[in-house]
N, C-alpha and C positions, 0 to 999 in steps of 0.2 A: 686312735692316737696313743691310746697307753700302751699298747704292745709293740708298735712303732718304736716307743721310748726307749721300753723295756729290751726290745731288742738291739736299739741303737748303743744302748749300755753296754751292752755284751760282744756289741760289734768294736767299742774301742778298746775293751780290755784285750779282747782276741788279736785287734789286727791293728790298734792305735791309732784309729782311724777318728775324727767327730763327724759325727752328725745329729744335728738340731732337729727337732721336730716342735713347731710351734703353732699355737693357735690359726695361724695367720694359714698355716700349710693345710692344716685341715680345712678352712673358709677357701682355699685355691682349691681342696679334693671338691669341693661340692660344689663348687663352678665349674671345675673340667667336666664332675659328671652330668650335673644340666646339660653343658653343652653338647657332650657327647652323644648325650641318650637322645635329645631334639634331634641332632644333624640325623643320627642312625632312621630313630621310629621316622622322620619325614623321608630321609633316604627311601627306606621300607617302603613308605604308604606309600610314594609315587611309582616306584616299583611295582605294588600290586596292583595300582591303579590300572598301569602300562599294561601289566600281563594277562590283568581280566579284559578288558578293551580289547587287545590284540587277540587273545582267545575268544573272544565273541565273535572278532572278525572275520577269523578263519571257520567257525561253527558255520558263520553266517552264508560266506562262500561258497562254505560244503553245501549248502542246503538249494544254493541258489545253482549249482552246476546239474541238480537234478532236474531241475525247472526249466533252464535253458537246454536238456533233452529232447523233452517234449517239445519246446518252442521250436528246435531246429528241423524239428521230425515234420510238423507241419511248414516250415518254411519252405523244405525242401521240395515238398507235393507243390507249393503255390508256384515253384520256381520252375518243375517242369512245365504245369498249364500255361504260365506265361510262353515259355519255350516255345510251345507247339501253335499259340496264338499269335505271333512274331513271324513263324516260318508260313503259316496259311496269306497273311498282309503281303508278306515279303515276294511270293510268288503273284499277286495281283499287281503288286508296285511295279514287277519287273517286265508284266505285259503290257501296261499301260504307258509307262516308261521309253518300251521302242514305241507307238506310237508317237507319241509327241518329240523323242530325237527324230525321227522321217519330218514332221513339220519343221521342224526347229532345222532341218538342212537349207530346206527351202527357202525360208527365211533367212538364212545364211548367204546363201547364194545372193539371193535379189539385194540386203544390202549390201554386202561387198560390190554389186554394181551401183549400187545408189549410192556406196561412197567414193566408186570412179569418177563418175559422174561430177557428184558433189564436188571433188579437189579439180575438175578441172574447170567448174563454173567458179572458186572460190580464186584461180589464178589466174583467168581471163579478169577478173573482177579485181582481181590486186593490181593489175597490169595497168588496166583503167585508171583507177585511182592515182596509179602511179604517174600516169602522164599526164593525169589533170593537177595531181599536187607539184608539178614541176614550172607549173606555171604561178602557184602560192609564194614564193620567196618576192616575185615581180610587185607583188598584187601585195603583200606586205609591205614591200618596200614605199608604193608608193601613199599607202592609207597611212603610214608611219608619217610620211612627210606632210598630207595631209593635215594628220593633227598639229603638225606645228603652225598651221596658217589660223591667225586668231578673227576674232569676227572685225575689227577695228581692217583688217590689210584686206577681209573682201571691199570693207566700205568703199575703202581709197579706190581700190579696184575699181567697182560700182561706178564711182562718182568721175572715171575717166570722161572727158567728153569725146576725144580721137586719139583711145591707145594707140600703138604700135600693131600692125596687123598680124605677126604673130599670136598677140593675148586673142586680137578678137576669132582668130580659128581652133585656139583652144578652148575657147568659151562657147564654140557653137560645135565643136568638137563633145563638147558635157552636152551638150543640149540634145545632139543629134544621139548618141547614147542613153540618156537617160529618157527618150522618145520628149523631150521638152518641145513647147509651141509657142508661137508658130515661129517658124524657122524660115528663110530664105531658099529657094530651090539653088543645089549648088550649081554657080554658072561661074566661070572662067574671064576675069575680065583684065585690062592691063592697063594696069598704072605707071605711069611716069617709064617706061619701060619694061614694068617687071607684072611677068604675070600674079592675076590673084584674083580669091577666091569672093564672092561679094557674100560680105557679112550679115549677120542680123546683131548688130549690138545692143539696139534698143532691145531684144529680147532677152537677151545676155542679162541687160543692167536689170529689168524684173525676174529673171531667174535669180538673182545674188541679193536681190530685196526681201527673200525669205529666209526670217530667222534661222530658219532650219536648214540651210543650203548644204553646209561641211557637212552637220550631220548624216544629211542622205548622202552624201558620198561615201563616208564611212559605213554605211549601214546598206547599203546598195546590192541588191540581189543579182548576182552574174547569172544565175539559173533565166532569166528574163530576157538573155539578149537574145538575138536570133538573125538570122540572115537580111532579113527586110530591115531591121532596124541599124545594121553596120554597113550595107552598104553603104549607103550616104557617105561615112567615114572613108573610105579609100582616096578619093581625092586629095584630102588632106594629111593624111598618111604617107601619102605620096609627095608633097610637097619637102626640099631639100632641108627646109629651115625648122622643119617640126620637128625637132629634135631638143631631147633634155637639155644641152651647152648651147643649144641657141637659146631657148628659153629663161635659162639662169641668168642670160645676158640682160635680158628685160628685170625679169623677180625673181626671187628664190621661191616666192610664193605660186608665180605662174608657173614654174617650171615642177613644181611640185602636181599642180591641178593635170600638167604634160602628162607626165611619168602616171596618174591614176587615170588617164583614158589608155594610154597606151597598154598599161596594165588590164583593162578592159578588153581590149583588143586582143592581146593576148591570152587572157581566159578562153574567148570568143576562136580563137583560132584552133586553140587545144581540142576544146570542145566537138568542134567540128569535125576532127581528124580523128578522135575515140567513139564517132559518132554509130560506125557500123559494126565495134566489137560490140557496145553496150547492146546494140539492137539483138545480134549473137546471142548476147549473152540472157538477155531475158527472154529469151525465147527456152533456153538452154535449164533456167529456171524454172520456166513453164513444165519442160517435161521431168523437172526433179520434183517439181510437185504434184504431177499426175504420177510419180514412182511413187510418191511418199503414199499417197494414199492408199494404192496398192498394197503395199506393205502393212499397213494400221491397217487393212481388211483381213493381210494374211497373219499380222499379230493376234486380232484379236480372236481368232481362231484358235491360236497357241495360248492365248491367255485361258482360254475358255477351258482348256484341256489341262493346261498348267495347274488352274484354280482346281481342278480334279487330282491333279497328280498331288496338290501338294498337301490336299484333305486327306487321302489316302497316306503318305508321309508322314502326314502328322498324328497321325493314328499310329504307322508303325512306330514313331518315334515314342510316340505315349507305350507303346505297349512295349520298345527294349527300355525305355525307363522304367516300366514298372515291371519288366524281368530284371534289369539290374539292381534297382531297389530291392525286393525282393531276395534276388543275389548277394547282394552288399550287406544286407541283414543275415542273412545265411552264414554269410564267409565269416563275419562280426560276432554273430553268436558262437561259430564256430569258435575264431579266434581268444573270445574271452573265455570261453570254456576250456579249452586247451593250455591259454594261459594260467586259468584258475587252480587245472588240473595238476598245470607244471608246478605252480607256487605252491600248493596247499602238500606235494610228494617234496619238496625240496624243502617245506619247513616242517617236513613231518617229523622230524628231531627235535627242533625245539618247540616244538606242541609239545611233545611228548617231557621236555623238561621244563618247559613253562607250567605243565598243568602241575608236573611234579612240585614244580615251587610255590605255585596257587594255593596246593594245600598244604603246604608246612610253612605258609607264612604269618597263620594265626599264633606255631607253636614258637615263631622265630623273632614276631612282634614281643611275644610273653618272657619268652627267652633275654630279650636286649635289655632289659632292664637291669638281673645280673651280670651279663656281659657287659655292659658302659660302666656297673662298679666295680666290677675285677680293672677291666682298662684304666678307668680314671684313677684307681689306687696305685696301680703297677706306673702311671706316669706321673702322679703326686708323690710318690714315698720313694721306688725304686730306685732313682735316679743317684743318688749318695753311694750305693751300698757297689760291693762286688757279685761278680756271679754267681756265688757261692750263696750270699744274704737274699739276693735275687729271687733265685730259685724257692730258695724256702720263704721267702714272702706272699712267692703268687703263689704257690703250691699248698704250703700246709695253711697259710692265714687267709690271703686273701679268695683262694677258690672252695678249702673246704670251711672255712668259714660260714662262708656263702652259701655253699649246700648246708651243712648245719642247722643255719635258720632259716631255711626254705624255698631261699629264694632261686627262681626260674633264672635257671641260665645254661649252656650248649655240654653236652657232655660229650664221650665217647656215644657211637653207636654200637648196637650190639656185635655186627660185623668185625669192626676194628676191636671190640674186647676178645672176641673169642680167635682173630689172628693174629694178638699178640696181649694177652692178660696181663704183663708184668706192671707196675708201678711207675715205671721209667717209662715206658709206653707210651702210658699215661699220662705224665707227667711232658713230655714231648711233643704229644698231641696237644695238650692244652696249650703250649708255649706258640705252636702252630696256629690254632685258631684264634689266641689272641692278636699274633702278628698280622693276621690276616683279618680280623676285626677293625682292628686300625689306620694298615693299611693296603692296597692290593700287590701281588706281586710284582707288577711292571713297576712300579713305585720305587720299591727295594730295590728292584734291576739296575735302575737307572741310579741309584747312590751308588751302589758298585762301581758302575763303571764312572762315576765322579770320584771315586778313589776311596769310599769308604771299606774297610775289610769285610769280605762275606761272612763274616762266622756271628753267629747268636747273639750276642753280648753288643758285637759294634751294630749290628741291626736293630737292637732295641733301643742303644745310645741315639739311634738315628730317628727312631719316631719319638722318644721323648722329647728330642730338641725343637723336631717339627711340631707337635702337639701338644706340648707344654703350655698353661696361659700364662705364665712368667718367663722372662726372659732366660735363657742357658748361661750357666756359668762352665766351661768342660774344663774337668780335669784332665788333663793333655802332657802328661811330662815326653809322650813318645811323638809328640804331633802329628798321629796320624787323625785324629779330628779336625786339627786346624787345615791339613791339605785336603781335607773331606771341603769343608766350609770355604777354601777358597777356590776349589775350582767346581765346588753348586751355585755361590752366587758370582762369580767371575763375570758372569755375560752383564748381571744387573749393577756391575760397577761395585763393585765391594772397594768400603776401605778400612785399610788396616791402623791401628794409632795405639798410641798409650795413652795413660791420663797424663801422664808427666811431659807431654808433648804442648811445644808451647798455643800449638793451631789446633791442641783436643779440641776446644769449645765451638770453634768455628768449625771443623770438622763435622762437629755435633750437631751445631743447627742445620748444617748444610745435607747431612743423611737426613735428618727428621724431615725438613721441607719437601726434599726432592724426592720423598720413600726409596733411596740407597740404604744398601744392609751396611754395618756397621759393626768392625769387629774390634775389640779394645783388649788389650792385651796386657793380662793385671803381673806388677811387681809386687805387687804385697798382699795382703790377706784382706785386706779392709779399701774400700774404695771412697772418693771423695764423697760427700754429701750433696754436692752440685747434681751428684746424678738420680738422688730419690726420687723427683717427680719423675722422672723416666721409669726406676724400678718397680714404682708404687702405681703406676700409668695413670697420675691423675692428671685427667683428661679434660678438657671443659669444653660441654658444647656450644658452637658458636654458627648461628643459621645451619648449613647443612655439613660444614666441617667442626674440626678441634682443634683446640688450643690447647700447648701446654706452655709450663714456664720454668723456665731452665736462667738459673742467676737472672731471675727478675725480671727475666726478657717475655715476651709471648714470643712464641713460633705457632707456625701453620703447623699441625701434626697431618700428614701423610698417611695412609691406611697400609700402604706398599713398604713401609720401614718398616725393618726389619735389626735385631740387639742382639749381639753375641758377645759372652766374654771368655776368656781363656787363660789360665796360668800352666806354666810349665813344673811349679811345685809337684812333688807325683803326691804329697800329704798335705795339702794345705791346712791351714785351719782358721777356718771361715765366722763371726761371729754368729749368734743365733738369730739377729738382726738384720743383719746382710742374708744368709741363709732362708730366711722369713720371706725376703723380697723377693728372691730367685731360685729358678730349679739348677738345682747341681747336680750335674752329671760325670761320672766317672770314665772317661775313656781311655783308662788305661788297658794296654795292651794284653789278651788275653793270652795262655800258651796255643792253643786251638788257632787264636788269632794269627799270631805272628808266625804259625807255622806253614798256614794258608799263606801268607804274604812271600814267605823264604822260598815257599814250593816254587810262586809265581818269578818269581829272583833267576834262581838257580837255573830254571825253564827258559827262561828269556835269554840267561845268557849260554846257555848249550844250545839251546832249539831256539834262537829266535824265531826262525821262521814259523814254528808251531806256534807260538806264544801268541807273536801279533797274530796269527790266523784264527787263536780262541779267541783274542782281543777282540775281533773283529762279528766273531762268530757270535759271541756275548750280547753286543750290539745290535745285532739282526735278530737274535730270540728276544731282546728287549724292546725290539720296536717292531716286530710282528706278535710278539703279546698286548701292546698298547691297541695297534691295529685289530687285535680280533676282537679286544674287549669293546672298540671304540663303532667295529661296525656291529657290532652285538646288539649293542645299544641304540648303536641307528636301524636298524633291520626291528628292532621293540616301538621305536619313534617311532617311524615312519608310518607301522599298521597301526599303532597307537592313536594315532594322530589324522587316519585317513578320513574325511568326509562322505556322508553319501555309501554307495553299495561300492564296496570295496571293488567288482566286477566290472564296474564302470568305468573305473579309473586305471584306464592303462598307463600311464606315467607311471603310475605308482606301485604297479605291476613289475612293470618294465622295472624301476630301482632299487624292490624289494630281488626280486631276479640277480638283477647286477649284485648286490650287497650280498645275496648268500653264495654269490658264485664267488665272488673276492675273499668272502668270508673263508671257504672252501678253500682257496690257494692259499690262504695265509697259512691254515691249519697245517697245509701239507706241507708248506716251508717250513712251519713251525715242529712238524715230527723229523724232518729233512734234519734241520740246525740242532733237534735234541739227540739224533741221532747220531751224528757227526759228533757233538760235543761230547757225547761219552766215551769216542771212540778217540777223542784228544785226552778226556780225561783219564784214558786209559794210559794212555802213551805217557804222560804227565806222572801217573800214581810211579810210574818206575825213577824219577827222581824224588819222591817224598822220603827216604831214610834221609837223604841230604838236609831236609826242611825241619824231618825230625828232630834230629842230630843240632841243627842250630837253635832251635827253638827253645831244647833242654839247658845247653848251654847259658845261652842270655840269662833266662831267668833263674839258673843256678847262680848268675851273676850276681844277678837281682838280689837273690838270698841272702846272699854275704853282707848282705846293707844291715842286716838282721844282728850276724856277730860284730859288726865294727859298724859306723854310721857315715864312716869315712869313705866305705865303697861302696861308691856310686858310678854305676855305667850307663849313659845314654844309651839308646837303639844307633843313634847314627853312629856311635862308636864301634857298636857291635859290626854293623850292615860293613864297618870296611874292613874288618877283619875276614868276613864271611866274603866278601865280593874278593879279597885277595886271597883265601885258600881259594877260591874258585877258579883263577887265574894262576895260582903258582904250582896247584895241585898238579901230579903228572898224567898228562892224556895218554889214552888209553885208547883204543879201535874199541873195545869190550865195552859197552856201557857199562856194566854192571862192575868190574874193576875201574872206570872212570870214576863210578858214585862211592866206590870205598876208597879210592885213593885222597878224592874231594871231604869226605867224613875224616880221615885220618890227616889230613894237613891241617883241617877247623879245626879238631880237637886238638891240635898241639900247638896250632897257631894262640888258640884262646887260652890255654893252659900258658905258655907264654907271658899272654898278656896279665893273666892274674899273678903269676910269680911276682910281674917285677912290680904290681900297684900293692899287692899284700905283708901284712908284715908276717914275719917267721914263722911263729906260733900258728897261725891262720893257714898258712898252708898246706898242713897235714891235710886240717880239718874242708879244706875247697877240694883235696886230691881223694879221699874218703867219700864228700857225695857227688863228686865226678864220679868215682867209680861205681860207687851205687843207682846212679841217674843212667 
């Protein structure tokens, strides 16, 4: 901290600049460098963890592709023996086989006559059925009406002393059907005129004195009638009056008992007349079952031979399974062997740089310890000064310092000293692997193309901001930080405020809650008090979140909130207090800087179409570096991480495969797009005198703040002058007379502009280092 001081001294007499350096700064260096040196050494150890795991795995492989040699060598002998044991079976299956197809014809033959046969006994028999069922709707009908006669309407019946002689020939009508006794012999006799049949009622009334009378009618086996026992019935059948409407005329009951002899009668008639297919037909039956047995003598002949053929089958079957087993073992050793063979030649590159890392990461664990002190000073103290105080901070203090007192950290190799020894080198390289300690290159790619300037200075402005443990304050008078910062958090909702805004504080809790980044955009030098607990992050833990408290309030604190602050002052002067609490950062525009930017300008607007196509080209090297780093990393995982014999696991075969083959296109894309982009950069370098040319200008601009205090030029001021020589300058076919005529209208255009903002006296002195610049 005292040379810090000492030199902050020197830095405001030189360039009237403040900068604080306080207790508080030094307590945030020794935070960032815990932090620092934990993230790294854990980064590291998991690293090597990954790379010894993954190199055992591959050793392991190796070792195992020799084993499954030998295992294939004998699989292969097993696989022939099987072979020739399969083909000796298969020649015995195949004699034994015509035999039993010759029986199995035979058998063929005789049922397809047994099932002629069969279909035509089975449609004489439908036929039958058929004409016995056409007499069942009769025979329903009248058992249906039956059941409506209840026992009370036989009584009445019963207890007639001289029905109506109809009833009484229907009652001997049941009698003579159901063979009931003793019955009257039919005889013919005439009454009163009219023929008729002499009855037996007295047998009638004790046939209907059994409880069970309906019942057996209902229940009445038609299979029992027969010729002897319906004769008797014709007589009365034959009578004009026996008929259903004449009986209804009497009862609905009697006429019902009609209808179930007639019904009788009818069964009885059917029967008769199906009487000589069914006799056909069983006979027809007879000889399908003298076939049938025939058949079960000549099956079981083919059974007998079957039961042999299919022992024999089953054996061949065992022996192509146990030549396919066999086989399938073979093919499988093969296959994992050859996949082994492919993985372990296709990761034979990074064997070769993983082991390389294996061993220099004892020297690089040893090493991080001055490296996290060089970084965490270079993003605790840096951040104030310019690139000039920069340089010589990490350079002479904070890295030869550090060798000084001894401590372990990354040098030059000998390589890089002896192809280029100078000090600037040097000094170069170190700036190099600090950036890249910090952060990776896809990282920095991708602020580029968020709008940050590619040149040194705004790359380092950019990991301070990100790595800082206090919140950024950026000095911004040319806003190219602030259009860095709103279009990196643009997606997460960024908002922009003053303090002097009457919705700051609601603004405030509402970023802090929701973790929105938050950017405040100071008028003055000094900022409210309301916002200490934010500066100072006192945090309070509360179950698994924090609280802070802002004007007395609690708010939910957010881990995802994110504090920027920014003034457009290009000198501000900040207390040592406010200072204390936050990193400040310098983003003022470097010459290097803004000359990069003009190059990009001037390009865009001659060659757009080159411009957006580096635009774009940027983009593609930025996200095929993320991609090789990303499957780098899964291609470490994966084998890292595999369970069991790495040989086994063809999945993981198969995706370490895929991931070096992806790996592989990327890189190719990736030499494709550097390739390309040099040869844009080339094209490009022939508009930089134009970039040059502007860039001297501006900040000769700048200068003149120096003699008078009055003149002051924005960049946007500049950018329209420079964007109108661009446009008024005279086109030219000749590029190279287009780029001098474009030099030649800026510098008179700007020369211009100073005449008429300067006073008299000043103008020599502006046209003097014009001409010297």
């Amino acid at each position: 901290p005292e040379v810090i001081g000492r030199l902050s001294l020197g830095y405001f007499h030189r360039f009237s600049r403040n900068v604080h350096v306080t207790p508080p700064t030094f307590l945030g260096f020794i935070k960032t460098f815990k932090n620092v040196y934990l993230t790294k050494h854990a980064e590291i150890n998991t690293l090597v963890a990954k790379l010894n795991l993954g190199l055992e795995k591959l050793r392991k492989a190796a070792e195992d592709v020799g084993k499954m040699k030998e295992v294939l060598h004998t699989k292969e002998q097993a696989l022939e023996q099987a072979q020739r044991v399969s083909s000796d079976l298969l020649a015995s299956i195949t004699a034994s086989t015509a035999k039993a197809e010759k029986k199995k014809a035979e058998i063929v033959t005789l049922k397809n006559q047994l099932a002629e046969n069969a279909a035509i006994v089975a449609s004489d028999h439908s036929m039958a059925e058929k004409e016995l069922e056409e007499s069942q709707p009769e025979l329903e009908r009248a058992l249906a009406q039956v059941k409506l006669i209840k026992s009370k309407d036989i009584t009445l019946l019963r207890n007639l002393k001289n029905p109506p002689d109809l009833i009484k020939r229907i009652t001997d009508a049941i009698m003579i059907v159901r063979s009931y006794g003793p019955l009257e012999p039919v005889t013919i006799i005439d009454i009163g005129g009219r023929k008729q049949i002499k009855d037996s009622w007295p047998s009638a009334q004790l046939m209907m004195v059994d409880p069970r009378f309906l019942q057996s009618l209902l229940n009445f086996d038609t299979n029992q009638l027969n010729d002897e026992t319906m004769a008797p019935l014709q007589p009365y059948a034959e009578m004009r009056d026996f008929t259903y409407e004449d009986a209804k005329r009497n009862s609905t009951n009697v006429a019902a008992l009609l209808l179930w002899v007639k019904a009788q009668q009818l069964v009885r008639k059917v029967s008769q007349e199906t009487a000589p297919k069914r006799a056909a037909l069983q006979a027809a039956e007879y000889r399908l079952r003298v076939a049938r047995k025939q058949l079960a003598v000549v099956q079981g002949e083919l059974d007998v031979q079957q039961v042999e053929l299919n022992k024999m089958k089953k054996e061949f079957d065992a022996a192509l399974q146990e030549k396919q087993r066999v086989q399938d073992e073979a093919e499988y050793t093969r296959n994992r062997m050859d996949a082994a063979n492919s993985l372990i030649k296709s990761l034979a590159e990074e064997k070769i740089r993983w082991s390389k890392q294996s061993t220099q990461f004892k020297e690089i664990l040893n090493e991080t310890v001055g490296n996290a002190l060089v970084a965490s000073a270079f993003i605790s103290y840096c951040g104030p000064f310019n690139k000039q105080m920069r340089d010589q901070l990490v350079y002479t203090h904070f890295f030869q310092e550090s060798r000084r007192l001894g401590l372990p950290l990354t040098e030059d190799t000998k390589e890089e000293r002896e192809q280029n020894p100078t000090e600037a080198a040097a000094f170069s390289n170190l700036l190099t692997r600090l950036q890249r300690f910090l952060v990776d290159d896809s990282t920095v790619g991708e602020w580029n193309l968020q709008g940050l300037p590619t040149d040194g200075l705004s790359v380092q402005n950019g990991i301070i901001t990100t790595k800082a443990e206090k919140w950024p304050v950026i000095i911004d008078p040319q806003g190219q930080g602030l259009n860095w910062i709103l279009r990196r958090e643009k997606q997460r909702g960024l908002v922009v405020t003053k303090v002097e805004d009457k919705h700051f504080v609601q603004q405030l809790e509402d970023c802090i809650t929701n973790g929105k980044p938050l950017l405040v955009e100071l008028s003055e030098e000094e900022v409210d008090p309301l916002l200490d607990p934010l500066l100072e992050k006192q945090l309070v833990k509360s179950g698994r979140t924090y609280k802070l408290f802002i004007a007395d309030k609690e708010i939910e604190y957010n881990e995802n909130f994110r504090f920027y602050m920014m003034t457009r002052q290009s000198n501000p002067h900040f207390s040592a207090e406010f200072s204390a609490k936050t990193t400040v950062i310098d983003f003022t525009v470097t010459q290097s800087g803004l000359e990069s930017q003009l190059l990009g300008y001037v390009v865009l607007k001659e060659r757009a179409q080159m411009e957006e196509q580096r635009t774009t080209l940027l983009q593609e090297i930025n996200q095929n570096q993320k991609s090789i780093m990303q499957l780098q990393d899964d291609l470490l995982e994966n084998l890292s991480k595999a369970e069991g014999n790495l040989l086994d696991n063809t999945a993981l075969i198969a995706v370490l495969a895929t991931t070096k083959k992806t790996a592989e296109e990327v890189k190719e894309k990736l030499a494709s797009a550097s390739e390309t982009e040099k040869k844009i950069n080339m094209a490009r370098e022939e508009y930089r005198p134009v970039a040059v040319r502007g860039s001297v200008l501006y900040f000769l601009l700048q200068e003149m703040n120096l003699v008078n205090h009055m003149y002051h030029t924005s960049l946007a001021q500049f950018m329209g002058i420079f964007d109108q020589s661009i446009r008024l300058a005279e086109r030219h076919q000749v590029p190279a007379k287009r780029i001098a005529n474009i030099q030649e209208h800026l510098t008179y255009a700007t020369l211009q502009y100073a005449m008429r903002g300067f006073f008299q006296k000043h103008r020599q002195v502006f046209l003097l280092l014009l001409a010297i610049k």
